[in-house]
C-alpha positions as CSV (number, residue, x, y, z in Angstrom):
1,X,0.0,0.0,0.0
2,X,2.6,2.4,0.6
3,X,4.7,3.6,-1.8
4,X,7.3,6.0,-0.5
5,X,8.2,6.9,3.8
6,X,6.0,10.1,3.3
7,X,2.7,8.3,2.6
8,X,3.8,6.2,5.8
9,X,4.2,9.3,7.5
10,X,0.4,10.9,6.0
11,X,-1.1,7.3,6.9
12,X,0.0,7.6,10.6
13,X,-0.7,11.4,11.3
14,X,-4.0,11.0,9.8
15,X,-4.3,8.2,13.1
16,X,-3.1,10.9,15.5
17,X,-5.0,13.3,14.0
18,X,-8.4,11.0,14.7
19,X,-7.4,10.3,18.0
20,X,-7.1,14.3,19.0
21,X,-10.1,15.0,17.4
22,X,-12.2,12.3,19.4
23,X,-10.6,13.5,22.6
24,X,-10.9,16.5,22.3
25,X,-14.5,16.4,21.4
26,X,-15.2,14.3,24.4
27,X,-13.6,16.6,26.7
28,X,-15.1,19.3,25.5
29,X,-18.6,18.3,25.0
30,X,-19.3,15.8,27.4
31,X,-16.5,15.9,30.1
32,X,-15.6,19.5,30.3
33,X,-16.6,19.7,34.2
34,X,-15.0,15.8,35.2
35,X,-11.0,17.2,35.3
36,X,-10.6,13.5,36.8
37,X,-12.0,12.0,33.6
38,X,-9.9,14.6,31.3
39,X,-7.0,13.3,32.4
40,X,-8.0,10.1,32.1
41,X,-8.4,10.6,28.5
42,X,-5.7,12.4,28.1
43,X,-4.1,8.9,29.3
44,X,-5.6,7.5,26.9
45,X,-4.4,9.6,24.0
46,X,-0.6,9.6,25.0
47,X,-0.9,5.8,25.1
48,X,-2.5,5.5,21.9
49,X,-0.2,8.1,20.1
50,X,2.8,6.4,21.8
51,X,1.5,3.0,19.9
52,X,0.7,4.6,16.5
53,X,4.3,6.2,16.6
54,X,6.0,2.6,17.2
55,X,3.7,1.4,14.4
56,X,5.0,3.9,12.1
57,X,8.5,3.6,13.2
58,X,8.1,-0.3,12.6
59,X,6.8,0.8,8.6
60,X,9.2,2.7,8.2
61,X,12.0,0.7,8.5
62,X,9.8,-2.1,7.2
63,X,7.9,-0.8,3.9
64,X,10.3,-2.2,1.2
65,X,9.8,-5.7,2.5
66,X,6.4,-5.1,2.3
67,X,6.2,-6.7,6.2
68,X,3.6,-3.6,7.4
69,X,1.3,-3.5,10.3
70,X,-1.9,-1.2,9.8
71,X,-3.4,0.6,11.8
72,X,-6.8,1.7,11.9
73,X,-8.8,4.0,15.1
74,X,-12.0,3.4,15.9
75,X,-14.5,5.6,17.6
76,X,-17.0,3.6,20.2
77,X,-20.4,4.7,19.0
78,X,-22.4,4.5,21.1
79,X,-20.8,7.0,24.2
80,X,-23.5,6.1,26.7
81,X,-21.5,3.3,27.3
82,X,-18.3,4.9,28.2
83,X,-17.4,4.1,31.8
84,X,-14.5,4.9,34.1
85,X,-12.8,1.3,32.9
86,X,-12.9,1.9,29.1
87,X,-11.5,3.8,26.3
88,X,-13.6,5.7,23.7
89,X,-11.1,4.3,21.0
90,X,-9.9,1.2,19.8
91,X,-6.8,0.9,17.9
92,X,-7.1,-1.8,15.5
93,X,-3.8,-3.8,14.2
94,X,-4.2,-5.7,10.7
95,X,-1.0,-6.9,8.4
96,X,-4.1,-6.0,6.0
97,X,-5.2,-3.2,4.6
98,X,-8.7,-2.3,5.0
99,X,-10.6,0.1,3.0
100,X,-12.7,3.3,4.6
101,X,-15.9,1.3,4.0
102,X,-14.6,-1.7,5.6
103,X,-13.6,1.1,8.8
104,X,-16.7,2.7,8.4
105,X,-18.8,-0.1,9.2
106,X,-16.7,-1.1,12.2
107,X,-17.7,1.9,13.8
C-alpha cells in the first residue's frame, strides 16, 4: 500500500490526528466539568499516540519488505457506554489493509 516513507508518514498522522479529534470532542462536549475524567483521557491519547508512533516507526524501516502493520482507530459509537474502565477508542492492528468502507462499518 505504501509507496514512499511520506505516505507512511500521512497514513500515521491521519491516526493521531483522529485520535485528538475524538478526545478533544469528548472533553469538550461531554467531560468539560469531570477534570478527573480529562485526564484520564488524556491517558488515553498519550498511550494510543505512543503505539501509533512505534507502528510507524516499525513501517518505516519495514515498507520495502512489504512486512507492514496497519493501523486503523475506531471511535466507540455509542458513548453512553463509556465508563471509568474503558477507552472511547480502539486501535485496530491488521497486516491488511482495509478500505474506509470496511472502517466505516466497524464503527
Amino acid at each position: 500500500m505504501f509507496k514512499n516513507s511520506r505516505e507512511i508518514c500521512e497514513f500515521h498522522d491521519n491516526l493521531v490526528n483522529k485520535v485528538d479529534i475524538i478526545i478533544e470532542n469528548l472533553m469538550i462536549t461531554k467531560y468539560s466539568l469531570y477534570t478527573n475524567e480529562q485526564s484520564k483521557f488524556n491517558s488515553y491519547r498519550n498511550t494510543l499516540i505512543s503505539k501509533i508512533k512505534e507502528i510507524e516507526l516499525f513501517n518505516l524501516q519495514n515498507y520495502k519488505n512489504d512486512n507492514l502493520i496497519f493501523g486503523f482507530v475506531l471511535e466507540i459509537e455509542n458513548r453512553t457506554s463509556i465508563n471509568r474502565n474503558t477507552s472511547p477508542i480502539i486501535l485496530l492492528l491488521s497486516k491488511l489493509y482495509l478500505p474506509e468502507e470496511v472502517i466505516k462499518c466497524l464503527e
